[in-house]
N, C-alpha and C positions, 0 to 999 in steps of 0.2 A: 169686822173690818170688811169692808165693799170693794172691790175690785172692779176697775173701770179699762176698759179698754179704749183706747183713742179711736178718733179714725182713722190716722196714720199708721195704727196697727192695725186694722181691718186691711188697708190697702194693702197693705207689705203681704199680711196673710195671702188676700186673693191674688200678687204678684207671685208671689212663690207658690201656689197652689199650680198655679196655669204657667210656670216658666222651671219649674224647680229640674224637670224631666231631661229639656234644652239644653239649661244651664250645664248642670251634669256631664251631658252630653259634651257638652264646649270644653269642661275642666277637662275631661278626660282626654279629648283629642288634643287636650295640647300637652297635658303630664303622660300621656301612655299608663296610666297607673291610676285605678280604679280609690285606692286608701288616696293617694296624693291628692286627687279628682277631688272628693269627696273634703277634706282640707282644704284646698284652694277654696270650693266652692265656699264652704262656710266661715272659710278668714274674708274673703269677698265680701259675702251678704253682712257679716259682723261692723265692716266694715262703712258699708250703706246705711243699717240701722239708725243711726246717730242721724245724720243729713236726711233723713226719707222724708220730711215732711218738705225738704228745698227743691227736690230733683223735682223737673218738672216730667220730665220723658226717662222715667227708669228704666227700661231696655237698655237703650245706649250704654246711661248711667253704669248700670250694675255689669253689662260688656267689660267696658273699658276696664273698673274696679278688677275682674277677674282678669283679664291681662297684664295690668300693670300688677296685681300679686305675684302673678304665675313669674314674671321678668325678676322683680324681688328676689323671689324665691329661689328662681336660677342663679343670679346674684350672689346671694348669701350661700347659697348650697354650694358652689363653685370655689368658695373661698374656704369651705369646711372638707373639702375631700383630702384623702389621706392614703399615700400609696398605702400596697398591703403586697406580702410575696404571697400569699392564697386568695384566690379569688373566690370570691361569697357565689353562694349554689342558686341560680338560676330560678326565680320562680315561674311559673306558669300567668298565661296572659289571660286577661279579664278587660271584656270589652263593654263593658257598662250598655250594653244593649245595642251593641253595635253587631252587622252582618259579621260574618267572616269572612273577611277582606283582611288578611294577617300580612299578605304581600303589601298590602297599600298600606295599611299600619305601619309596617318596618318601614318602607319607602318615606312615611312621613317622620318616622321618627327618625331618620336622618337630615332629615331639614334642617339648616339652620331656624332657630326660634322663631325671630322672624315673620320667615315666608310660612314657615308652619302656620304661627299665628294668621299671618293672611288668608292661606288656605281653608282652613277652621271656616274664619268668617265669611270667608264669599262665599264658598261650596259646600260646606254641611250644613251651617247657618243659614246661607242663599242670600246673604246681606249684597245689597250693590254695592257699588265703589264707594260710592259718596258714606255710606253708613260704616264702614268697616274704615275708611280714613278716619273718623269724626271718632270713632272709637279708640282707634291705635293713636291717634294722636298726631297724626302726621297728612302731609297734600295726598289728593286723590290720585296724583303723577307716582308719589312712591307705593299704593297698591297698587297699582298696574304695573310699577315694572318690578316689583318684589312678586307679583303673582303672575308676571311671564318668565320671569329667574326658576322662579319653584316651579312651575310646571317644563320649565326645561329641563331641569334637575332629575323632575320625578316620568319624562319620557324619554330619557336616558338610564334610569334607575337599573341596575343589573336584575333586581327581583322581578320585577316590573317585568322586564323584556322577556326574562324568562315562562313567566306565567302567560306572557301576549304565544309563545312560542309553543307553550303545553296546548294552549288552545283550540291552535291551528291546525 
């Protein structure tokens, strides 16, 4: 038996060969958590698989797909939490190849989802407005004023200030 490979799987290969790194990167900064990161990303791509031969601009594409999981995901997660009187032990943070910037991490991971997600896309992704709208799904009016909400947010951030104040 012969095994044939498409070219729609060539594509998808050398897509994820030269984006897989990014990707990652994106999953992570929006779950804070490396195992979660790593989930989203490949519920995402599982999810493109089927359609790859339609998208004509997969960047975008596969963007949006891991945003709208990640919202899901918050979704459904939010509906499954379950008081407890002990709180579960702490693990330690794993930055998928990210600097240590822990202060900015905490900072973002108070964000509402959101602006988070905004943040993600304009400024470690460097997306413009226009690409980070087209992706989140929404006018290029609401990432501008979801990513001047968050950046007021996160220049007010108590860690934030602190760290500006160690500095100095």
């Amino acid at each position: 038996m012969e095994i044939v490979v498409s070219d729609e799987g060539v594509e998808f290969e050398d897509f994820m060969a030269a984006r897989y790194a990014s990707l990652l990167r994106t999953a992570y900064l929006l779950t804070q958590d490396r195992v979660l990161a790593e989930d989203l990303l490949q519920t995402a791509l599982a999810k493109c698989w089927p359609v790859w031969r339609r998208i004509d601009d997969p960047g975008p594409y596969v963007h949006r797909t891991l945003v709208n999981t990640y919202t899901s995901w918050w979704r459904r997660r939010w509906n499954n939490e379950y008081p407890t009187d002990e709180l579960p032990h702490t693990a330690t943070s794993d930055h998928a190849g990210l600097d240590d910037r822990t202060d900015l991490g905490e900072a973002l991971r108070r964000l509402p989802r959101r602006m988070r997600a905004v943040i993600v896309l304009r400024f470690y992704e460097d997306l413009p407005e226009a690409e980070a709208a087209r992706i989140l799904g929404c006018s290029v009016g609401t990432v501008k004023s979801q990513t001047s909400r968050a950046l007021a947010k996160l220049r007010i951030d108590p860690a934030l200030l602190d760290a500006v104040r160690e500095q100095s």
